[in-house]
C-alpha positions as CSV (number, residue, x, y, z in Angstrom):
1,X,22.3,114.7,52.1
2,X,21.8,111.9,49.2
3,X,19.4,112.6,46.5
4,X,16.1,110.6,46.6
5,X,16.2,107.8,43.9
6,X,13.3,108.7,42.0
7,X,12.5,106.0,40.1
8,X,13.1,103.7,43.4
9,X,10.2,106.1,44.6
10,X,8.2,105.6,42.0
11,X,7.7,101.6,42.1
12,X,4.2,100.5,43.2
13,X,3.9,99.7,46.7
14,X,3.9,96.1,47.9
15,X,-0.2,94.8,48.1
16,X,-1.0,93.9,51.0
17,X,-1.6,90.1,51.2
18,X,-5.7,89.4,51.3
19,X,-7.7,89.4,54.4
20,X,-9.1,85.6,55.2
21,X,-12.8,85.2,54.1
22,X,-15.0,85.3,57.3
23,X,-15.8,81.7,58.0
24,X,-19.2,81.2,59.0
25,X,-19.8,78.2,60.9
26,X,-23.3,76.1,61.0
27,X,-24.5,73.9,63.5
28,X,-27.4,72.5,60.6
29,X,-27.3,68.8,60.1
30,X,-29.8,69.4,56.9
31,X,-27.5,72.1,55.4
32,X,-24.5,70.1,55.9
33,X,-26.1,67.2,54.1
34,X,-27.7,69.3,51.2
35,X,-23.9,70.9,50.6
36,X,-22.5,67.5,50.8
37,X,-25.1,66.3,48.3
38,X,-24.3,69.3,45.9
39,X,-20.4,68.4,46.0
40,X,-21.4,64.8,45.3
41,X,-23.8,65.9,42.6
42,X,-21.4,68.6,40.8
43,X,-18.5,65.5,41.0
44,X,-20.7,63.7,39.1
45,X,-21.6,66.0,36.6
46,X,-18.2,67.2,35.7
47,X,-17.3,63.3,35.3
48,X,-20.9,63.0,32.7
49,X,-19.6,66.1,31.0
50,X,-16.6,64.9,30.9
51,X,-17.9,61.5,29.4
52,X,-20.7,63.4,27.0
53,X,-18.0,65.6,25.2
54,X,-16.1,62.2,24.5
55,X,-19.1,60.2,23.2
56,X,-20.1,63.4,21.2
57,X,-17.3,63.8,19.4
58,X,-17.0,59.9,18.6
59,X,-20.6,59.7,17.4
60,X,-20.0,63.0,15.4
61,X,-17.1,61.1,13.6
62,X,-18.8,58.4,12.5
63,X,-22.2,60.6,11.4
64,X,-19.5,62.9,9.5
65,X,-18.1,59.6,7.4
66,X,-21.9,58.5,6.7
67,X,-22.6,62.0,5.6
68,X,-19.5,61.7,3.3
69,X,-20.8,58.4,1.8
70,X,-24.2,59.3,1.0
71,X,-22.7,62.9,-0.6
72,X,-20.6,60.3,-2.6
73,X,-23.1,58.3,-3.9
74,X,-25.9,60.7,-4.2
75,X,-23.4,63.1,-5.8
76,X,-25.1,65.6,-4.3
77,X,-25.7,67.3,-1.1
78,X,-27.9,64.8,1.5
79,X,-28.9,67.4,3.7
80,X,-29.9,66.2,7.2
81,X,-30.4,63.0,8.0
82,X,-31.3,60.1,10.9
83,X,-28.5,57.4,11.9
84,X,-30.0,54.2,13.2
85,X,-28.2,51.4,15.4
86,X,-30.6,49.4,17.0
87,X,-32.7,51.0,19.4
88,X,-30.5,54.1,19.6
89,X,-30.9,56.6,16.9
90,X,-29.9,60.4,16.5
91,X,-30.5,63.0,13.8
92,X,-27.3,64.8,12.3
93,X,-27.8,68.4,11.2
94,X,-25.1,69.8,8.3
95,X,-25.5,73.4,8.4
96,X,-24.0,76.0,6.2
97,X,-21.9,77.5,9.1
98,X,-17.9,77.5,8.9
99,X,-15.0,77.7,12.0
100,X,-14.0,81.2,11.7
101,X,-10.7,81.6,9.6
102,X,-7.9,84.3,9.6
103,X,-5.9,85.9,6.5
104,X,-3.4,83.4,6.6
105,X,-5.8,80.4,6.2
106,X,-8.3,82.4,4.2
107,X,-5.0,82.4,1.7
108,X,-4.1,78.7,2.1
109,X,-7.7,77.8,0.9
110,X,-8.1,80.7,-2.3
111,X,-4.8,78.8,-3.5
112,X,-5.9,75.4,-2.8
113,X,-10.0,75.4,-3.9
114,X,-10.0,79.1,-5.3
115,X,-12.1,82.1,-4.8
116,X,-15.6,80.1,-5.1
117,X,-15.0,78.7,-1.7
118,X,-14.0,81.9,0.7
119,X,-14.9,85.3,0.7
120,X,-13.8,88.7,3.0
121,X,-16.5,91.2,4.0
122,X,-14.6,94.5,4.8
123,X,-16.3,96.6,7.5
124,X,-16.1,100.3,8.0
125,X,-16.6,102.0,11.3
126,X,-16.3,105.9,12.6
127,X,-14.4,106.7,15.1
128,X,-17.3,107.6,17.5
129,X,-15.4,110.1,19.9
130,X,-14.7,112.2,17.2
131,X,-18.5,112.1,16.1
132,X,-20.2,113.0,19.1
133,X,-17.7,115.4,20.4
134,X,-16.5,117.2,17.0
135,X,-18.1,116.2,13.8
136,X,-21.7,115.0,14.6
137,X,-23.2,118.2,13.0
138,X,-21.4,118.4,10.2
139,X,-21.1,114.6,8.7
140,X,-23.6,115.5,6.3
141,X,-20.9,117.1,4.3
142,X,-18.6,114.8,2.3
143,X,-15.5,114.4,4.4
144,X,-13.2,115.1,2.4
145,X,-14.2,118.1,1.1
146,X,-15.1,119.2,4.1
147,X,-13.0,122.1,5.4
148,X,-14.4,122.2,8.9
149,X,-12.7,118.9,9.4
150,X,-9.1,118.8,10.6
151,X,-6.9,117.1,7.6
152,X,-4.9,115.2,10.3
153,X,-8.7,113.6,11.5
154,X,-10.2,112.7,8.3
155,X,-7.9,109.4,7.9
156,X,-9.3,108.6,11.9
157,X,-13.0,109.4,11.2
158,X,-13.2,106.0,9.7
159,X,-11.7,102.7,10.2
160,X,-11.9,99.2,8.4
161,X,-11.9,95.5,9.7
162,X,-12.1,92.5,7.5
163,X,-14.0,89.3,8.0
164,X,-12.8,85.8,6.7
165,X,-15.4,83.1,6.0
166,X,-15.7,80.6,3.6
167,X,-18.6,81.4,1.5
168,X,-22.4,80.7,2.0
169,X,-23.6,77.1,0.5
170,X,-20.1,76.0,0.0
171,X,-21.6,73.1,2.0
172,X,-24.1,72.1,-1.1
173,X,-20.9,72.4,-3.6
174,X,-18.7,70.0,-2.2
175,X,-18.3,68.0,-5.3
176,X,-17.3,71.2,-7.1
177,X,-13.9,71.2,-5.6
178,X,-13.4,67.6,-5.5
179,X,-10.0,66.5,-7.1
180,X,-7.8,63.8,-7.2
181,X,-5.5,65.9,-4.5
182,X,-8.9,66.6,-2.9
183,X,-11.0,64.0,-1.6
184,X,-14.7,65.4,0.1
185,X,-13.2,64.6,3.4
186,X,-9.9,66.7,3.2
187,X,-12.3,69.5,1.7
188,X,-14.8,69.0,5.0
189,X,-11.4,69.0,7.2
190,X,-10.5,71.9,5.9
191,X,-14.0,74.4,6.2
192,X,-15.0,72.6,8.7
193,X,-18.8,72.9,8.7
194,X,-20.4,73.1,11.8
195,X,-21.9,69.4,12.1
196,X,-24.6,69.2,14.7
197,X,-26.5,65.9,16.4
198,X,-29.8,66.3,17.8
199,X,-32.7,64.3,18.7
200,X,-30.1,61.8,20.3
201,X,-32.2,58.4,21.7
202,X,-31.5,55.3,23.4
């Protein structure tokens, strides 16, 4: 007699292919027109969102180069302001808000602009399993003094995670890192503020 193949035995069994949804079927002339009507109307919205999220970021452009300008020639930071053309007119909103940033890129930019412009916030967390189940009584006592505490768990009782950001009111120091290398737009490409436009009329 051949010896089952165990690890042929032990491979999932095939899924069985999905049942077809129940198809419910309608004879409603004014449901069939209001789904029709949704389908034409969620078309039409993915093709305006579509549309929106390319004017946006064209009209954001352009806002982000006046913004540049009038930090240029105030020499300082404008702070928010209204763009006119025509009848059309908008509001654009700097705010003191960054894209997030890793190690690597939090590196690139302490090299290039120095420690003035990023900062890392190290967080400290307990492992809460081993609080509520072991050690919630007893935390109270300094950890690592503490001989109720296993010496193999006290290095797992806590653990760290570090945050990258470039620091808060960079935005309002711009000119402070402005070099000949430098320019205020490859410093805004490189934080990358979040820019926002609001109030936009036609």
């Amino acid at each position: 007699m051949a010896t089952p193949n165990l690890f042929k035995a032990a491979k999932p069994a095939k899924k069985s292919s999905k049942p077809e949804k129940t198809q419910v079927v309608l004879q409603d002339k004014d449901i069939e027109s209001k789904i029709a009507r949704l389908a034409e109307i969620n078309a039409k919205m993915d093709s305006l969102k579509a549309e929106a999220t390319e004017l946006h970021d064209s009209v954001k452009e352009t806002s982000i180069k006046e913004f540049v300008k009038l930090y240029k020639n105030d020499g300082s930071y404008p702070g928010s302001f209204n763009i006119v053309a025509g009848k059309s007119s908008l509001m654009f909103i700097p705010t003191d808000r960054y894209i997030n940033i890793d190690e690597e890129r939090f590196e690139e930019l302490k090299s290039i602009y120095g420690g003035d412009l990023v900062s890392q916030k190290n967080t400290y967390t307990m492992d809460s399993e081993l609080v509520d189940n072991k050690y919630g009584e007893i935390l109270s006592e300094l950890i690592m003094k503490c001989k109720k505490i296993d010496e193999a768990d006290k290095g797992k009782l806590i653990s760290s995670s570090t945050a990258y950001t470039v620091k808060k009111g960079t935005i309002n120091e711009l000119k402070k890192f402005e070099s000949k290398e430098h320019s205020l737009e490859t410093i805004i490409e490189d934080i990358r503020p979040v820019f926002q436009l609001k109030s936009v009329k036609g």
